[in-house]
N, C-alpha and C positions, 0 to 999 in steps of 0.2 A: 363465502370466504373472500371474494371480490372485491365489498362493500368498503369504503372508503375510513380507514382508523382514524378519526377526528382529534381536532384537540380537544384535551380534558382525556385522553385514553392512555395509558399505559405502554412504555416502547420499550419492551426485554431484552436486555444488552448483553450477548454473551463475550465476557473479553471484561478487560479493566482500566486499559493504559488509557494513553493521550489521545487516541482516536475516540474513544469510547467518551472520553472528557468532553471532548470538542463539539460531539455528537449532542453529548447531554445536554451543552449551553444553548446549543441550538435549537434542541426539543424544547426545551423549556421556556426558550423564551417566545417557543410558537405555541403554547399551552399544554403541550405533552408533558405528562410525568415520567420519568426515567428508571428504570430497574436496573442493575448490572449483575451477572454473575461470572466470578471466579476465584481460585482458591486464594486469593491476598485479601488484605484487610485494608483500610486507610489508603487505597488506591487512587491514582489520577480520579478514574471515573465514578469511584465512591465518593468521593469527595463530594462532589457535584450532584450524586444522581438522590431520588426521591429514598430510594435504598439499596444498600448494600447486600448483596448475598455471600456468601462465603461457601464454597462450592468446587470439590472436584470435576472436570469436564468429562468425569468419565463415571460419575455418580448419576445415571440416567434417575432415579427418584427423585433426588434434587434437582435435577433439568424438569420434570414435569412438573414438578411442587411451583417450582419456577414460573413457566408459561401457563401455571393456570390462574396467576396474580397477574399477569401481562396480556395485550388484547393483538401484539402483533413482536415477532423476535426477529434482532435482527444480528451480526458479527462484528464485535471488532476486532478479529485478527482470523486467520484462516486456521489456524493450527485446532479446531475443535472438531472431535469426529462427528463421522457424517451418521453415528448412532446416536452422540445429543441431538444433533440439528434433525433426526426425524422422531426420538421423543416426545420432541417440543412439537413438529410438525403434528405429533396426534391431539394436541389442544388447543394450538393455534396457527395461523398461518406465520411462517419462516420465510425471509426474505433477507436475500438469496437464498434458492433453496437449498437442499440438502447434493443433491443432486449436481449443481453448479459447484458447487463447494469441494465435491469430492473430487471433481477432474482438477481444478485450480490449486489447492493444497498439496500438490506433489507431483514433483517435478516431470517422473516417466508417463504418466496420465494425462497433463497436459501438453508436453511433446508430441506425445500421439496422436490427443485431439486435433494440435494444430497441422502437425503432417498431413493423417488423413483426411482433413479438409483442405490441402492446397495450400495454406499458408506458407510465407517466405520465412525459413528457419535457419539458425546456422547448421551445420554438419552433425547428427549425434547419432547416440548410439547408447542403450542402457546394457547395465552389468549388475547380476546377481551373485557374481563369483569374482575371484581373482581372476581366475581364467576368465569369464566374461570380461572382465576389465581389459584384459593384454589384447582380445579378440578383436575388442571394440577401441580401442588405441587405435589398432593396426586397421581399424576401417576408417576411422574418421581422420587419421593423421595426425601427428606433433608438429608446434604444442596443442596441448589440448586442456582444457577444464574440466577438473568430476567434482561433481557435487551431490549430496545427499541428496535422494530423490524424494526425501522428507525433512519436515522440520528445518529448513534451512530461511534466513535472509541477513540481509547487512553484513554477508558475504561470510557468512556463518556455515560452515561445513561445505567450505570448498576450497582444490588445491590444484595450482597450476602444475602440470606435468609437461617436461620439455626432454625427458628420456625413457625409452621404453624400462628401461633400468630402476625406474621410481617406482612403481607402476606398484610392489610389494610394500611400501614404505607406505606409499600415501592411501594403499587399502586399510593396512592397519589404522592411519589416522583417521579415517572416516568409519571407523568401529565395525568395520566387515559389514556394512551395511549398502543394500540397494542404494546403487547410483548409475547416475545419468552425465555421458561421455559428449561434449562440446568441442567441434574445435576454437580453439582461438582465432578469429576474426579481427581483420585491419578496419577500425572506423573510425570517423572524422568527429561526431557526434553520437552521446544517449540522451533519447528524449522519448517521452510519455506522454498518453493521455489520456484525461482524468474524463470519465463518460459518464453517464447515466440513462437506463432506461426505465419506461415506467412500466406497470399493469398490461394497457394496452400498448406497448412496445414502443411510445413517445422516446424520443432521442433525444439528449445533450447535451454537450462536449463545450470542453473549455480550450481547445485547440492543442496543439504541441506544445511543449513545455522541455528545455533543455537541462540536463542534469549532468551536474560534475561531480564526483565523486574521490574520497581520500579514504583509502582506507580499507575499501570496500561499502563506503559508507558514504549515504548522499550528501555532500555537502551544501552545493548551493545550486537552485531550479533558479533559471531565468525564464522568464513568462510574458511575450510570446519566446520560441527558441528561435535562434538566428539561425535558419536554416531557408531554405525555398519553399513559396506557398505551395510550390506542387509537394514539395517534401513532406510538407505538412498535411496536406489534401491527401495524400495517402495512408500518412497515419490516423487519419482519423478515418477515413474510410475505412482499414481493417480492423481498428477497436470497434466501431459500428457490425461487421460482421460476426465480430467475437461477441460478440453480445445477444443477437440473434440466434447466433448456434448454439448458445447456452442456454439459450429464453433466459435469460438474465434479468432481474428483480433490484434493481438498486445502483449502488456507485462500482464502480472499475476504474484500474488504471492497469491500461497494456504498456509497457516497457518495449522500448525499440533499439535496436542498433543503425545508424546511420552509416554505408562501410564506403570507402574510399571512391569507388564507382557509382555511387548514386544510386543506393539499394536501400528499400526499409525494412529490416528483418524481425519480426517479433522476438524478442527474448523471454520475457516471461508474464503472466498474470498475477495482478493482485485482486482479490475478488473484497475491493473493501477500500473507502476512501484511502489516501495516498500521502504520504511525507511529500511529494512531491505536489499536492495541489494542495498544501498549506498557503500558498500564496490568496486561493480563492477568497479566504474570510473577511480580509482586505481591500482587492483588488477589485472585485466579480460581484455585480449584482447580487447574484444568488452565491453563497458559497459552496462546495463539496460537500458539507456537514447538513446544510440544509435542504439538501439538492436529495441526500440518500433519507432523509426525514420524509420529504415529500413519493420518493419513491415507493419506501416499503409501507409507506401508508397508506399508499395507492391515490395521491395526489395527484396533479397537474408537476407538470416539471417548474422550475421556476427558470427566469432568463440566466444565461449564464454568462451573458456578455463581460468583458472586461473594462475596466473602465480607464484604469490607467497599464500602462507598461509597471512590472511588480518583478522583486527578486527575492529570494528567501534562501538566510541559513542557518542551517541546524546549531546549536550550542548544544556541546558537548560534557560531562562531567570533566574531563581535560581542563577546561575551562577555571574550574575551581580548585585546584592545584593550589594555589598561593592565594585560598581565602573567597570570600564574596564577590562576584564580579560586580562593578562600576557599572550599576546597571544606568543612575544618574547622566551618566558619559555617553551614552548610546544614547540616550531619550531625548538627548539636545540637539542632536542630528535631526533635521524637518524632515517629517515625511517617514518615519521609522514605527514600526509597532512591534511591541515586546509582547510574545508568549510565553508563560511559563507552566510545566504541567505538574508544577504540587509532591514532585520525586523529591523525600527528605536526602535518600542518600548519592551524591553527584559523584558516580563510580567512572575512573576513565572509558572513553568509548560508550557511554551511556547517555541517550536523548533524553535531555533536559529539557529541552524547548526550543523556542526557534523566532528567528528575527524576521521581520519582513519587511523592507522599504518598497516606496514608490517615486517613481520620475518619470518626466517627460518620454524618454529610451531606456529600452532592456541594455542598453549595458552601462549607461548610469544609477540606474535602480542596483545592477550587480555591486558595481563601486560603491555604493553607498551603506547596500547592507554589507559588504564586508568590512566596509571602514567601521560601521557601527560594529560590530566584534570585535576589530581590533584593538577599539580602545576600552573593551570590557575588562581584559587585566594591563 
């Protein structure tokens, strides 16, 4: 089950979006053929990949029919239970496995994991009830943040509470569902980063990457993050330990809070390349795409050094509001690279693709890809 998945082998994608797209171009153009499965059709990652499957994630037959066309599976999104990812584990090897998947896909599981190892966390507390809710208010303090302790990203099933008085209201809007109670935190900086470990536990990190966010929604990573190298040295040091304590198989990206005292507090796990190290494909010797290629294949890592200062922002369906955007206008900016992931319909707040410039400095590279946006409409 060790043995190294070559190219000319088969890489089973469970998931369909832009990750999964990204993933494909990179397999393929390392000689891997590409599989996806999920319940859409005509998808980002269909698009690209050798074939499409069309599949509920919760049709275990279809997951095994699946992995037994594929010689190694791997995620692009975390939301798939951890009963496909060990179907599939009965006919091939699953990377990430099932196992990692299951603590990082929901929020109260990987709180805990990280608590009970010592990790720097903000304030929380999970609620299974209303009354868990008011209980767990009343320990972690206002304001506070709950969020779905499932299913949630891109600030997706979560509601600031600043009165114990809400506390009824916003149970209702999170559909009486298991959640996890946060305080809200004063910080100076969010920033990430994007890791990889392999087989035999090889490490490697593209460094800190800072992320601004509108919306709830990442807007623009600057790469490297203007922060202090000790700042930095610390985050990567505890993405390195999350990774070990998970025996972790592939790409990560831990999410940090920077708080006004000079503290690095994990916020949360993604167990699967990252919006926020879209910059690598560009930037970085080895990209993130190619970096989780060589992982769950059980390769060598590839470098992951940097080569220039790089910034990247997301384009929104927003975007296309009043027509086509002026992609023309963006392109004549030196130093800009246009992605786009193949989505016909460009719905507000929906990731379309994403820009990336390069410059000399991370905060000319930021100015540049933003000004390449702004003159898209």
């Amino acid at each position: 089950m060790n043995r190294p998945v070559l190219p000319g082998a088969t890489i089973g994608v469970l998931g369909s979006g832009q990750l999964g797209r990204m993933l494909a171009l990179e397999a393929r153009r390392m000689g891997y053929r590409v599989h996806t499965l999920s319940p859409g059709v005509d998808t980002p990652t269909g698009q690209v990949a050798d074939l499409e499957v069309n599949a509920e994630y919760d049709d275990l037959d279809a997951i095994r029919a699946f992995a037994r066309g594929v010689d190694v599976v791997t995620f692009e999104f975390e939301n798939v239970s951890t009963d496909a990812a060990d179907a599939a584990a009965e006919l091939v090897p699953v990377r990430p496995s099932g196992s990692a998947l299951h603590i990082t896909q929901q929020r109260s599981r990987e709180k805990g994991f990280l608590a009970d190892r010592g990790y720097p966390v903000t304030p929380f507390a999970k609620a299974q009830s209303l009354d868990e809710l008011a209980v767990g208010l009343g320990a972690v303090g206002l304001p506070a943040i709950v969020k779905t302790a499932a299913f949630g990203y891109d600030g997706k099933g979560q509601h600031r509470i600043d009165r114990i008085e809400d506390a009824d209201r916003v149970w209702g809007l999170i559909g009486h569902q298991e959640a996890i109670i946060e305080r809200v935190v004063t910080f100076t900086h969010e920033i990430s980063v994007i890791a990889a470990r392999g087989l035999d536990g090889e490490f490697a990190h593209y460094g800190a990457v800072e992320n601004l966010h509108r919306n709830h929604i990442l807007d623009l990573t600057v790469a490297p993050a203007r922060v202090s190298p000790e700042l930095a040295s610390e985050a990567v040091h505890l993405a390195h330990r999350v990774m070990d304590d998970l025996g972790y198989i592939g790409v990560l990206c831990v999410e940090f809070f920077v708080t006004s005292d000079g503290r690095v507090l994990v916020n949360e796990i993604a167990p699967r390349p990252h919006n926020s190290g879209h910059f690598t494909i560009d930037a970085c010797v080895t990209s993130q795409f190619e970096q989780q290629v060589r992982a769950v294949c059980g390769l060598s890592l590839g470098d992951p050094t940097q080569v220039r200062p790089a910034a990247m922002v997301n384009l929104l369906g927003d975007l296309w509001v009043n027509g086509e955007p002026d992609w023309a206008a963006a392109l004549a900016i030196p130093d800009v690279k246009l992605h786009l992931y193949g989505k016909s319909d460009p719905r507000v707040g929906r990731k379309m693709g994403h820009i990336t410039a390069l410059a000399d400095t991370a905060d000319e590279a930021a100015a540049k890809a933003l000004a390449a946006r702004d003159v898209l409409c």
